[in-house]
VOGU-3710 file (C-alpha; in Angstrom, 3 decimals, decimal comma):
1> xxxxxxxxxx> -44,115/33,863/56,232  -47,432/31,905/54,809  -46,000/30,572/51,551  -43,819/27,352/51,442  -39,768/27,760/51,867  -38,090/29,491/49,503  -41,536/31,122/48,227  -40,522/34,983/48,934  -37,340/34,014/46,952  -39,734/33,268/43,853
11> xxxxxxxxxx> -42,002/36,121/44,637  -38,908/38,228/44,603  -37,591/36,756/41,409  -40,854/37,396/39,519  -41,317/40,826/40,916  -37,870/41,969/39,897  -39,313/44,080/36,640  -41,198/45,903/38,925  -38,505/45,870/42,030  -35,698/47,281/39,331
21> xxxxxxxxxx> -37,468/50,305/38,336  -38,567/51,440/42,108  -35,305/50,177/43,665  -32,932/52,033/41,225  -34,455/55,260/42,197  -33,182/55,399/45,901  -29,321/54,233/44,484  -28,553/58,302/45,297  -28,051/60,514/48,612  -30,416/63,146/48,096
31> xxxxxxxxxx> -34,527/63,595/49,351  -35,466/65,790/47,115  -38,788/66,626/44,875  -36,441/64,926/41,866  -36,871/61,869/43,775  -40,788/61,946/44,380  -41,339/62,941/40,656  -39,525/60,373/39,578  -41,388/57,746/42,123  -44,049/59,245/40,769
41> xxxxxxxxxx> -43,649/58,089/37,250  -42,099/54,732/38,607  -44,883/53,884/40,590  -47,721/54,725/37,616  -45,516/52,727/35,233  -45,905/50,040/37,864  -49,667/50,329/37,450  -50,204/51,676/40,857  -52,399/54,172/39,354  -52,810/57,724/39,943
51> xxxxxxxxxx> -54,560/57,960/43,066  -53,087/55,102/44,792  -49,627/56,878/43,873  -50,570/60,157/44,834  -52,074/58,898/47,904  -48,767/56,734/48,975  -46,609/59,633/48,444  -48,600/61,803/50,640  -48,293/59,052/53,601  -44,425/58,899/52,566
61> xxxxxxxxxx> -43,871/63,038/52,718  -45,600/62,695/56,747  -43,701/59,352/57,571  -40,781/61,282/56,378  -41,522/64,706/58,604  -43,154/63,134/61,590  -39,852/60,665/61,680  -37,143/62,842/60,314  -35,919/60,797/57,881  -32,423/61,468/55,822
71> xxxxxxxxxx> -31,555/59,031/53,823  -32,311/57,285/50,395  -33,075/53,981/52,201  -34,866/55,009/55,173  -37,282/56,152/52,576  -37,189/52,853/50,710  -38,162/51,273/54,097  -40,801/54,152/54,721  -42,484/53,283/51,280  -41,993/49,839/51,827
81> xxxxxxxxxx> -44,000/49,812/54,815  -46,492/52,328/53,125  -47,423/49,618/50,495  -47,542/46,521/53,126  -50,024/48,747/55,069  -52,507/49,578/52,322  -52,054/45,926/51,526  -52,709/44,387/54,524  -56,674/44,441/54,726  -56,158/42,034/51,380
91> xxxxxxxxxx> -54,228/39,474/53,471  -56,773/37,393/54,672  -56,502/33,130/55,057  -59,517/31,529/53,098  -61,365/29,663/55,740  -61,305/26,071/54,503  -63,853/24,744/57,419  -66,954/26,905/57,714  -68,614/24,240/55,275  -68,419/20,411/53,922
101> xxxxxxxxxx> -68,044/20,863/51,547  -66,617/24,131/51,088  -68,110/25,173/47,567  -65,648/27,503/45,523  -67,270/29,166/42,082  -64,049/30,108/40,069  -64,893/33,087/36,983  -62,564/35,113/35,308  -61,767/36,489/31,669  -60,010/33,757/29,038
111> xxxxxxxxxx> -56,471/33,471/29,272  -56,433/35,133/32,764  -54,892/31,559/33,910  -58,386/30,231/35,568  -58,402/26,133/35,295  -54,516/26,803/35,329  -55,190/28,360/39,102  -57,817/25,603/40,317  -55,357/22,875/39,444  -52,890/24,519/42,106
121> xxxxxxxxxx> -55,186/25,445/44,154  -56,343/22,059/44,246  -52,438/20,922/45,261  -52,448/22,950/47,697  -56,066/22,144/49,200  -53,914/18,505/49,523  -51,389/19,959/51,281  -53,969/21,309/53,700  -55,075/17,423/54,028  -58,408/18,174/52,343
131> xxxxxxxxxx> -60,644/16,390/49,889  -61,327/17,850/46,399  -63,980/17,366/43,744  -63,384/19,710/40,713  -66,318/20,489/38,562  -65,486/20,783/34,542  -68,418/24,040/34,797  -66,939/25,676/31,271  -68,866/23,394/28,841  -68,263/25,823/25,958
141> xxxxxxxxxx> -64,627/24,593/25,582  -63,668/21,019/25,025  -59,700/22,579/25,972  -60,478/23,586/29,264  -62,570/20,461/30,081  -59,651/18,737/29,221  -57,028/20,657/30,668  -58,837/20,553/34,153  -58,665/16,409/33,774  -54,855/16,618/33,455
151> xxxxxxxxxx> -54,700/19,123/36,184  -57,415/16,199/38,624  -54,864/13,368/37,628  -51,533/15,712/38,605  -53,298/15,504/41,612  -55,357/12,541/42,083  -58,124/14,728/42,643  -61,365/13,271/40,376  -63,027/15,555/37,823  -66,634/15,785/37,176
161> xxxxxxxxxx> -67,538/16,662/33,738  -69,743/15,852/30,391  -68,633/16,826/26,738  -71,164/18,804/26,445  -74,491/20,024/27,606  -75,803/22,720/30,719  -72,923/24,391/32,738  -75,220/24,712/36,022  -76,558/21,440/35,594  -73,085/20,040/35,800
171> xxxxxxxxxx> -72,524/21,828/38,602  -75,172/20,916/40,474  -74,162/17,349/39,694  -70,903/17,798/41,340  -72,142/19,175/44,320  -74,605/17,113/44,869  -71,728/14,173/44,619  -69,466/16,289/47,053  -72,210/16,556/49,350  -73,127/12,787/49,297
181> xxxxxxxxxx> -69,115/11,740/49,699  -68,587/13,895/52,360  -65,732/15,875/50,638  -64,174/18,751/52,046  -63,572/21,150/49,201  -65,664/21,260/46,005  -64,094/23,804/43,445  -66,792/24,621/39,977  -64,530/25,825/36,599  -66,744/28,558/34,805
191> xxxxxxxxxx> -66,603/29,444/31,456  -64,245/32,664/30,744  -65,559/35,320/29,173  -65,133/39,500/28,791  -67,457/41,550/31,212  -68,920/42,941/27,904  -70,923/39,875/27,583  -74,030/40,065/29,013  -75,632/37,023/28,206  -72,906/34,649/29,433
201> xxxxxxxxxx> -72,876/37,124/32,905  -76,119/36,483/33,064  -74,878/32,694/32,416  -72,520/32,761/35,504  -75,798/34,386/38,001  -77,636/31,178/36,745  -74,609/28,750/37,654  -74,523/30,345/41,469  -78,106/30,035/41,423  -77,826/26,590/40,559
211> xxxxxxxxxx> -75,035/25,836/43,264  -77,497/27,431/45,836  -80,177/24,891/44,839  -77,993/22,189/45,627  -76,767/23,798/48,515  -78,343/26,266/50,422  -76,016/29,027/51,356  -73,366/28,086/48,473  -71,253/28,887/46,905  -69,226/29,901/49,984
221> xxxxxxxxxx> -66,330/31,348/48,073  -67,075/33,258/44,275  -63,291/34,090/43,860  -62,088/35,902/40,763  -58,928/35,025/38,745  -56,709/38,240/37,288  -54,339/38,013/35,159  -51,253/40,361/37,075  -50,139/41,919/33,531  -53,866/43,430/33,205
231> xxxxxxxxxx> -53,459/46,067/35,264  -55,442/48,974/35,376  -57,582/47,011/33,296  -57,874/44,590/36,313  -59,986/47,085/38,239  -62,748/47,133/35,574  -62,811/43,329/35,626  -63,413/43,277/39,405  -66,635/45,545/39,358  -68,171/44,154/36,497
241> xxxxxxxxxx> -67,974/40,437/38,102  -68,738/42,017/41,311  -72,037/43,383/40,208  -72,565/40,094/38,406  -72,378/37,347/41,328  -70,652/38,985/44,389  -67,001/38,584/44,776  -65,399/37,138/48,117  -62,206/36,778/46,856  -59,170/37,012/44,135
251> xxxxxxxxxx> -56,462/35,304/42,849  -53,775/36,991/41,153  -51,540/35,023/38,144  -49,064/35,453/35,917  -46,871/38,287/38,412  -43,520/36,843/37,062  -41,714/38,349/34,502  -44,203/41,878/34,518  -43,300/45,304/35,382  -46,704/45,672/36,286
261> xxxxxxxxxx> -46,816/44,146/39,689  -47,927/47,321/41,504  -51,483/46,757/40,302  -52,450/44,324/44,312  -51,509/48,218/45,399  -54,486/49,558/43,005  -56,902/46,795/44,088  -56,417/47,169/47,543  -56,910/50,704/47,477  -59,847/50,787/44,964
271> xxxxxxxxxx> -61,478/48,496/47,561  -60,119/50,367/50,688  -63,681/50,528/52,425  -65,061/47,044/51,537  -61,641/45,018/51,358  -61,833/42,087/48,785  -59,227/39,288/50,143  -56,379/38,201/47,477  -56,298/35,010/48,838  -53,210/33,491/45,865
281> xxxxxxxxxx> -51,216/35,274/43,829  -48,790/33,085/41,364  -45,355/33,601/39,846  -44,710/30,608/37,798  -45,882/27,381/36,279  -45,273/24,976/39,457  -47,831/23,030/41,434  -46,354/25,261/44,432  -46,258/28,509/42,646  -49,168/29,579/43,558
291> xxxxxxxxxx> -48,928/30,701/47,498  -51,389/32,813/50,236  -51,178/36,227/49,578  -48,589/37,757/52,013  -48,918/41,559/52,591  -45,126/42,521/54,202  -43,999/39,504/51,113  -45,110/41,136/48,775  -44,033/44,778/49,612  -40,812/43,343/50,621
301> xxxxx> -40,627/41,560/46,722  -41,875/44,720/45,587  -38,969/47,204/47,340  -36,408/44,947/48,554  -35,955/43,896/52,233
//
């Protein structure tokens, strides 16, 4: 397992919405077209989506044939391993030594848990042993300027930031320090907005721009932050920002406590040809609750061992 001890028993606890309404279904004796209607509805409730469902049960009604399959939880396994397979092209480690300093460009909508997600990111870039510079790159909002500083001091990690003034020029401060100190890891806050706004998109092409200038090939990671009780709606999100500045990556929040956690399912599919890595999800508040993405995890949270 990638995440810390006792991390699949948190993933499991914040996934149980979603595990209770899947699980319940295979409680009888019977395969029967009752059954896939019903996982039908489960997993679209789950915000699996249409074709993602549609798709799984097809690969469950072969699995089932080709292996001749009887019982309620042979099929639970079957599914199980259905989900961890469409999943697994998402699993992928983010490579923390191609660059120094590895230059991370965070964006994501407000409220999806972004400067929330670089502070433990930034915990666990210590774990790794690594050095961190954050840079305070949403200058719109004096809260999330100073929410990132109580995040740097949680973790001794220094902040740079100004109280107000040019987002990309206070990026390209910061990595111009993190190049000069010979950091490791240099993670740039955005400002959050809705894909509906063009201007500040336009905003976020000038900040990578910027971070290019003071680095030629950066930044090496644009990751996106979703918020996990989005949904469907998360799909939208990830084209618009896509088109923007050219995902590598996502980070998934806020998956404890929804019934919505079948929406990594939806992403991975809707990306099927051109995988996007989910490199964190999160199910909690905790410095450590917010783990490597897992593939068999997360289907196991999902389904039940």
């Amino acid at each position: 397992m990638i995440g810390k001890p006792g991390w699949l028993a948190r993933l499991k606890e914040g996934l149980a919405r979603t595990r209770v309404n899947l699980v319940g279904l295979f409680s009888g004796g019977v395969i029967d077209e009752q059954l896939f209607e019903e996982l039908e509805v489960a997993l679209i409730q789950a915000d699996v989506g249409v074709a993602t469902t549609r798709e799984l049960l097809d690969r469950l009604r072969a699995r089932i044939k080709l292996k001749g399959l009887k019982t309620p939880p042979e099929v639970r396994e079957a599914l199980r391993d259905e989900i961890a397979a469409l999943l697994a092209p998402c699993e992928r480690p983010l490579a923390l030594d191609r660059a120094r300093p590895l230059v991370v460009m965070v964006a994501g909508v407000n409220g999806a848990g972004k400067t929330t997600s670089i502070g433990k990111l930034a915990h666990w870039l210590a774990d790794q042993r690594k050095t961190v510079l954050l840079a305070a790159g949403d200058t719109f909002r004096a809260a999330a300027r100073e929410q990132l500083a109580i995040w740097g001091q949680r973790n001794g990690v220094e902040v740079i930031a100004q109280q107000s003034g040019d987002p990309a020029a206070v990026i390209f401060d910061a990595v111009t320090a993190a190049r000069a100190r010979g950091l490791d890891v240099l993670i740039a806050d955005t400002a959050g907005r809705l894909p509906t706004q063009l201007h500040l998109m336009d905003e976020l092409k000038r900040v990578k721009r910027a971070i290019d200038k003071a680095l030629p090939g950066a930044p090496h990671e644009v990751i996106l932050v979703l918020d996990g009780t989005n949904g469907q709606n998360a799909l939208a999100q990830v084209k618009a920002f896509d088109a923007a500045i050219g995902l590598t990556g996502l980070i998934v929040t806020k998956l404890d406590g929804t019934a919505k956690g079948g929406v990594l399912v939806a992403l991975a599919r809707e990306r099927a040809e051109r995988p996007l890595p989910i490199y964190f999800i999160g199910v909690g508040e905790g410095l450590d609750d917010l783990q490597p993405f897992a593939a068999n995890d997360f289907a196991a949270a999902l389904l039940g061992d």
